[in-house]
N, C-alpha and C positions, 0 to 999 in steps of 0.2 A: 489455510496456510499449507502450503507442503513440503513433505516431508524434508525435501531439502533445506528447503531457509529454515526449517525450524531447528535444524542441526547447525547451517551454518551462524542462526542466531544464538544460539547456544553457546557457542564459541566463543564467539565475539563477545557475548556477554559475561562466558565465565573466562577468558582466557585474553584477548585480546583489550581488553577497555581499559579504561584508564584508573578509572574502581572496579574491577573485577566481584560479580555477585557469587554468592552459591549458587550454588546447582542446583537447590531449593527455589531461589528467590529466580533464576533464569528461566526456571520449569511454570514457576508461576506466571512469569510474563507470557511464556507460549501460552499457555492456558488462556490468558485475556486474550491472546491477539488472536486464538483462534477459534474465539466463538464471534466474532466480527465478521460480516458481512463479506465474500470474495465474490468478485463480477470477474469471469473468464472473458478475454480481450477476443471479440468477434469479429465478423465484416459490418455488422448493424452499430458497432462502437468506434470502429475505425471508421466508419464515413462519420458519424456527429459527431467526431473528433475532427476531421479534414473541412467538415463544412464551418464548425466551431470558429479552428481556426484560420479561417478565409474571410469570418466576420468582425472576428475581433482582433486583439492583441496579443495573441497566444501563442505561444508554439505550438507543435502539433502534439508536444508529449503533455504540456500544460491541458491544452485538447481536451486530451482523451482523458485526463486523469479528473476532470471537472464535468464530462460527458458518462464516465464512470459514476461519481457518485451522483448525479442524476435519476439514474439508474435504478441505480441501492436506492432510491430515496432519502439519499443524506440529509440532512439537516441544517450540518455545520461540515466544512470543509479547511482543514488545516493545514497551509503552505510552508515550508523554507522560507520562499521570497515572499 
C-alpha cells in the first residue's frame, strides 16, 4: 500500500465514515492491508487484461483486476458486483 491511500484511508476511516474508528483501530486496518499482496499494473497485466477482456464478459477494469489476482496467485477473489 502507499503512502498515499494509507493516509487517505486513514481519513476516511477516522473522519469521513459513517462510524468513524480510532486512530488505533484505523492504524490497525493499515496494518492488515499492508502485509497483503500488491502486483504493480505493467504492459504483461495490461495485455491479459485486453485479451481477458476480448474473451469474456468483462470490462477491461473487471480484466485486469482478475488477471491481477491471477498473478498473486489468489485463491479467492472478492467483487462488488
Amino acid at each position: 500500500m502507499k503512502p498515499d491511500q494509507s493516509s487517505d484511508l486513514a481519513v476516511t476511516l477516522t473522519r469521513k465514515s459513517a462510524q468513524p474508528c480510532t486512530a488505533d483501530e484505523a492504524l490497525a486496518a493499515i496494518d492488515e492491508l499492508a502485509a497483503w499482496p500488491v502486483l504493480q499494473v505493467d504492459l504483461s497485466a495490461i495485455r491479459a487484461a485486453a485479451q481477458l477482456s476480448g474473451h469474456a464478459t468483462l470490462s477491461f477494469w473487471d480484466a485486469l483486476i482478475v488477471a491481477a489476482a491471477v498473478r498473486i496467485g489468489a485463491k479467492v477473489l472478492y467483487s462488488e458486483d
